[in-house]
PyMOL commands that place a pseudoatom at each C-alpha (Angstrom):
pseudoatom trace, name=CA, resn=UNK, resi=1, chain=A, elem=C, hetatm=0, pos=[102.704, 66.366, 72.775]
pseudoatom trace, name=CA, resn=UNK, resi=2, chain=A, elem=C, hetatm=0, pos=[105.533, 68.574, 74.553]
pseudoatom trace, name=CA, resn=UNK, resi=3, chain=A, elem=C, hetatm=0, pos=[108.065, 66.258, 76.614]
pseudoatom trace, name=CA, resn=UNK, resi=4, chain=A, elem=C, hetatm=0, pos=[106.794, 68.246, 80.253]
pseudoatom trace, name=CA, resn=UNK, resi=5, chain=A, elem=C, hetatm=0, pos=[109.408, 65.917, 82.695]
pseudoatom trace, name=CA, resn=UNK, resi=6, chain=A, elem=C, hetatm=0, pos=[112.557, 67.080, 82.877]
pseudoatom trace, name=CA, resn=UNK, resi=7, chain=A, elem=C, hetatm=0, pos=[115.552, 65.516, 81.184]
pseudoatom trace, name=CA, resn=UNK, resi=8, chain=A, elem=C, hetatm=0, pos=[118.640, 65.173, 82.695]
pseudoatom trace, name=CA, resn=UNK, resi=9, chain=A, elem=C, hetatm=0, pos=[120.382, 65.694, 79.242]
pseudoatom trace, name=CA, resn=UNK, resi=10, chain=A, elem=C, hetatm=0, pos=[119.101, 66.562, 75.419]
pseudoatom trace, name=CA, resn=UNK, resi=11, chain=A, elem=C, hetatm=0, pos=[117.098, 64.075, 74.223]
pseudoatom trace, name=CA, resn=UNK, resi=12, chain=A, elem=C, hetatm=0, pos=[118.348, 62.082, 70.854]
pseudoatom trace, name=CA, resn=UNK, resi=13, chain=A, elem=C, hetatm=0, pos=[117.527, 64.084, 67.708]
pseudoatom trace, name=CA, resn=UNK, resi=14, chain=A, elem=C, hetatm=0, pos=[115.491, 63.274, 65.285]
pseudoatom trace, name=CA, resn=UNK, resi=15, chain=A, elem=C, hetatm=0, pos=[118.989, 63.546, 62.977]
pseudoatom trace, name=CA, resn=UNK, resi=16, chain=A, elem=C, hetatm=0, pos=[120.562, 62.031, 65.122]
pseudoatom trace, name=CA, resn=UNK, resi=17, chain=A, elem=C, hetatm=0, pos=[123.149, 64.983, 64.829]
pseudoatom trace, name=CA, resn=UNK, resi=18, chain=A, elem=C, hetatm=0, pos=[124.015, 64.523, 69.165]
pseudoatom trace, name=CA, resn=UNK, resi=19, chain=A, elem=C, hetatm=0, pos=[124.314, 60.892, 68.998]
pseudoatom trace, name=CA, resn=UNK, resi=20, chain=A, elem=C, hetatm=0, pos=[127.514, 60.510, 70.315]
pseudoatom trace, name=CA, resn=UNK, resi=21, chain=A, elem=C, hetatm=0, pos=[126.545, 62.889, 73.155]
pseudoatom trace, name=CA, resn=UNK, resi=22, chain=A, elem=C, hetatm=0, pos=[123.770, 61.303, 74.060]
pseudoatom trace, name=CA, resn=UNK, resi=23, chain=A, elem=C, hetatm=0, pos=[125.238, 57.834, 74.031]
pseudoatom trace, name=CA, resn=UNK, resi=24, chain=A, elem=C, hetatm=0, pos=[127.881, 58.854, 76.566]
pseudoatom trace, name=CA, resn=UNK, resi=25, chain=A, elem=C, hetatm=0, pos=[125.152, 60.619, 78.737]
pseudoatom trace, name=CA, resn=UNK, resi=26, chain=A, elem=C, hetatm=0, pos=[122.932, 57.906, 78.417]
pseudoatom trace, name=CA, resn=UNK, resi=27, chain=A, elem=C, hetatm=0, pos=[125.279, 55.244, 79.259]
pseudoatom trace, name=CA, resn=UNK, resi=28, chain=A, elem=C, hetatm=0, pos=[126.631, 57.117, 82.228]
pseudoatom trace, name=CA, resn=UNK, resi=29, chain=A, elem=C, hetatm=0, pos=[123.378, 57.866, 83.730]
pseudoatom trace, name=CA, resn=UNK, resi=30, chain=A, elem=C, hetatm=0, pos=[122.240, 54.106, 83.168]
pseudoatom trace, name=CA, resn=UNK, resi=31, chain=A, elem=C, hetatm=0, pos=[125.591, 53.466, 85.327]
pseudoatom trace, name=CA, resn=UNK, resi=32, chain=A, elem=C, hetatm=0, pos=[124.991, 55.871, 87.483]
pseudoatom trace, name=CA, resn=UNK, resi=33, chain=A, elem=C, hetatm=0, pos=[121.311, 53.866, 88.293]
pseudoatom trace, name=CA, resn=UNK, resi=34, chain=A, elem=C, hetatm=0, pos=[122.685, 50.339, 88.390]
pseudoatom trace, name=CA, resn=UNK, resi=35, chain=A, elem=C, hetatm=0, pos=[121.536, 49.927, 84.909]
pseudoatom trace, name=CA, resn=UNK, resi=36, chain=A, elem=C, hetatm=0, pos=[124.248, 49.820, 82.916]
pseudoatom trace, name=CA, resn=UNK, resi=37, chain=A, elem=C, hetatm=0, pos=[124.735, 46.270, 82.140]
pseudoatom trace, name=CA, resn=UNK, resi=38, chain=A, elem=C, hetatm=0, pos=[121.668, 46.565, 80.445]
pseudoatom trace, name=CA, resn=UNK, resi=39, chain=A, elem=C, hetatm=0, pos=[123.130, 48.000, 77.406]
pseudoatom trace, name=CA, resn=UNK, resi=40, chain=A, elem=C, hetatm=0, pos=[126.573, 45.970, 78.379]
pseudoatom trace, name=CA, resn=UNK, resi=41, chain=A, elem=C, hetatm=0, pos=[125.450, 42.593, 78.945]
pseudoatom trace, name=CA, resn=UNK, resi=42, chain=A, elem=C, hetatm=0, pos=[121.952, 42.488, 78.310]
pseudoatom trace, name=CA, resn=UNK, resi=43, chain=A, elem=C, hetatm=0, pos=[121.651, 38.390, 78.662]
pseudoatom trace, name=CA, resn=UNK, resi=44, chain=A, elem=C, hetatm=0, pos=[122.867, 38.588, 82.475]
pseudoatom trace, name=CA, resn=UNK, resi=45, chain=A, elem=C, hetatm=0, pos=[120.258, 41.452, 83.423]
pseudoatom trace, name=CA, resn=UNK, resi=46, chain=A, elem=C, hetatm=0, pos=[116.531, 40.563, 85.143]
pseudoatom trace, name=CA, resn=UNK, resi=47, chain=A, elem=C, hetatm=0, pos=[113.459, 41.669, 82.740]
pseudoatom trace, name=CA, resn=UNK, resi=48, chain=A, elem=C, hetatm=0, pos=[112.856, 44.687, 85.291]
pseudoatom trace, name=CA, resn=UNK, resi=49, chain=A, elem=C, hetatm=0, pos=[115.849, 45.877, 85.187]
pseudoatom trace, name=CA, resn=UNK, resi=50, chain=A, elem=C, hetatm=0, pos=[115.799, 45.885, 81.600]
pseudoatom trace, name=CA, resn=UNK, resi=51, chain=A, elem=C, hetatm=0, pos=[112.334, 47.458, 80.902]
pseudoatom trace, name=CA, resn=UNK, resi=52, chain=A, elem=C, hetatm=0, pos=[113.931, 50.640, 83.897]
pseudoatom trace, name=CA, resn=UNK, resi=53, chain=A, elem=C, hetatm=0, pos=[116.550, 51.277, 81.041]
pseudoatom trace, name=CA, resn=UNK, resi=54, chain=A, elem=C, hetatm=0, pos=[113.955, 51.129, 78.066]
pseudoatom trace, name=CA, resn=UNK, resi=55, chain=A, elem=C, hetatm=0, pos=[111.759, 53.848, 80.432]
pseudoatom trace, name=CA, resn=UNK, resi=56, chain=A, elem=C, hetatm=0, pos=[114.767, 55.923, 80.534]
pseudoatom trace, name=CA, resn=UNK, resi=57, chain=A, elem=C, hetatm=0, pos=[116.309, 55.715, 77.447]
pseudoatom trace, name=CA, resn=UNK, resi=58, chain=A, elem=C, hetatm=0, pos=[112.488, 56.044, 75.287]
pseudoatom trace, name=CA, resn=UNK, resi=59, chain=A, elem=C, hetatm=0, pos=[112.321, 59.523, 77.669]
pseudoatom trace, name=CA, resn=UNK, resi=60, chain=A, elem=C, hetatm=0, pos=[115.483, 60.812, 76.302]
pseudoatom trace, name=CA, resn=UNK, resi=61, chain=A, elem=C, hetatm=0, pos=[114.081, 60.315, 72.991]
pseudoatom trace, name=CA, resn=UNK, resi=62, chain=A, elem=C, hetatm=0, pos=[112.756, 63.063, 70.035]
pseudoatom trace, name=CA, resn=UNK, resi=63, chain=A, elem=C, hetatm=0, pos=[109.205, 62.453, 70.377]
pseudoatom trace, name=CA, resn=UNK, resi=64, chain=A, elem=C, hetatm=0, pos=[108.765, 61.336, 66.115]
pseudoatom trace, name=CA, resn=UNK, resi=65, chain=A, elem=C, hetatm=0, pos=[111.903, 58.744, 67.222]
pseudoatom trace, name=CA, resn=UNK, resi=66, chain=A, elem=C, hetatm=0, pos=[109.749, 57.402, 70.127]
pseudoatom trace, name=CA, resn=UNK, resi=67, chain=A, elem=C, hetatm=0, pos=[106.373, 56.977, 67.603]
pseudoatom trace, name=CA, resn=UNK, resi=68, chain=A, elem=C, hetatm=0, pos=[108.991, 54.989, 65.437]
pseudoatom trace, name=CA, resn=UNK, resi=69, chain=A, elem=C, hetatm=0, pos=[110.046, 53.077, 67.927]
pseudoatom trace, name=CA, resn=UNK, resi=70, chain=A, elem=C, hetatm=0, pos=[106.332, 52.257, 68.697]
pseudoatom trace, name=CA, resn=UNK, resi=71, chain=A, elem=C, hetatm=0, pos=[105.892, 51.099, 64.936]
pseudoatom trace, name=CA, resn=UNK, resi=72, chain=A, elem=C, hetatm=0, pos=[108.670, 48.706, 65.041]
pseudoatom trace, name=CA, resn=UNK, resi=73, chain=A, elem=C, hetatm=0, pos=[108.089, 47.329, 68.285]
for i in range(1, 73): cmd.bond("trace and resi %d" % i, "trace and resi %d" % (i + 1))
show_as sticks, trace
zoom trace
């Protein structure tokens, strides 16, 4: 099914060809929502905060990426 929300940059493809893109957008806009030790410092960060910047960063994932996610989760 067709991503409908918007993104607020390209999601990660499946080739993973914009990786280094995305990392810096992701990690800025985590920052940018008080999230960013979650990907920093992940053992100093509450479980809510930490599922927020799974929400976000799953989102801003290629849809086949997210089902593999969902397979080894």
């Amino acid at each position: 099914m067709a991503n409908l929300a918007k993104l607020e940059f390209e999601a990660l493809d499946i080739s993973g060809r914009n990786y280094l893109s995305w990392r810096l957008d992701a990690e800025m806009h985590l920052d940018a929502q008080g999230l960013g030790d979650t990907i920093k410092s992940p053992q100093d960060v509450s479980s809510q905060d930490k599922a927020k910047a799974m929400i976000f960063l799953r989102h801003h994932l290629h849809d086949s990426l997210k089902t593999e996610y969902l397979t080894v989760k």
